[in-house]
N, C-alpha and C positions, 0 to 999 in steps of 0.2 A: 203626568209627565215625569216626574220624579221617579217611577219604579221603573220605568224606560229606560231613565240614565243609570239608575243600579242595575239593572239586568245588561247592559251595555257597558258597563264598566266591569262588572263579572264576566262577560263573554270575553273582554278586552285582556282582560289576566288571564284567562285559561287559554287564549290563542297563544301570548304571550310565552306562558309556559307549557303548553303545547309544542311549541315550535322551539323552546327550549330544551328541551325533552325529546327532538329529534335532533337536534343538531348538535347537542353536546356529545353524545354517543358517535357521531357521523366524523366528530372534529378527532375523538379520542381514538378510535377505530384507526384513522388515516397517520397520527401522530407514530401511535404503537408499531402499524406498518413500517413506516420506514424508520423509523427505527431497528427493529429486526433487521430491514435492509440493509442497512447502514454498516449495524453490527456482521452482517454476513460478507458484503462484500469488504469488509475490512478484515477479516478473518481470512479472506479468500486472497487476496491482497501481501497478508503479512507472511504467510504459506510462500506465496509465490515469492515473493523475496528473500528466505529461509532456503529454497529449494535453489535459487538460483545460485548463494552464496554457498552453498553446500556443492554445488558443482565448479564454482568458482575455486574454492580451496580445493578439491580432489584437483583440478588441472594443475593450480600451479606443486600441490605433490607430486604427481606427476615430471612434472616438467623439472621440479628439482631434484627428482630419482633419476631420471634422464639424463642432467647435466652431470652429475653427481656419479654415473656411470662412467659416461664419456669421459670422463676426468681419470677413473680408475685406471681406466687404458690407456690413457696417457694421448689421447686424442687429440691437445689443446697442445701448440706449438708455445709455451707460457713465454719464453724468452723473446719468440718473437710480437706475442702480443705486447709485452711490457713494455718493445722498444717503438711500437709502432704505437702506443700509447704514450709514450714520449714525445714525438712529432708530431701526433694530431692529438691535441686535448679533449677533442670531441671525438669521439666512436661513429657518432651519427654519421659523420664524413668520409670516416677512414675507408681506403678500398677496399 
């Protein structure tokens, strides 16, 4: 009976690591994966928000070459905005 329980306590460790030996591989493999993922769609991510601020400052150049123009020509009634900025402190409102 004795050589039973060693030979069962030997099959008992090599299932053990057996099974250790598949599944630390299976656990490392899934870790590393998203990882990579991780890292890409944050890359993907950081891009996109680079790109969007990078469109965001061309407009507002834009739009202050724009004003910036209209000003040159003298487009902006200044005296009447200054006094119509007098009477309403809020712009929001003014007609």
């Amino acid at each position: 009976m004795q050589v039973d329980d060693k030979w069962d306590m030997k099959l008992g460790k090599l299932e053990k690591c057996g099974l250790l030996a598949a599944v630390v591989p299976l656990v490392l493999s899934v870790v590393v994966g998203l990882a990579v993922s991780w890292r890409a769609v944050n890359n993907q991510g950081l891009a996109l928000v680079k790109q969007q601020m990078r469109i965001a400052l061309l407009q507002a150049e834009n739009t202050r070459q724009s004003i910036s123009a209209l000003r040159a020509e003298k487009a902006f009634d200044d005296p009447a905005l200054r006094e119509e900025l007098k009477t309403n402190r809020s712009l929001k409102y003014a007609p």
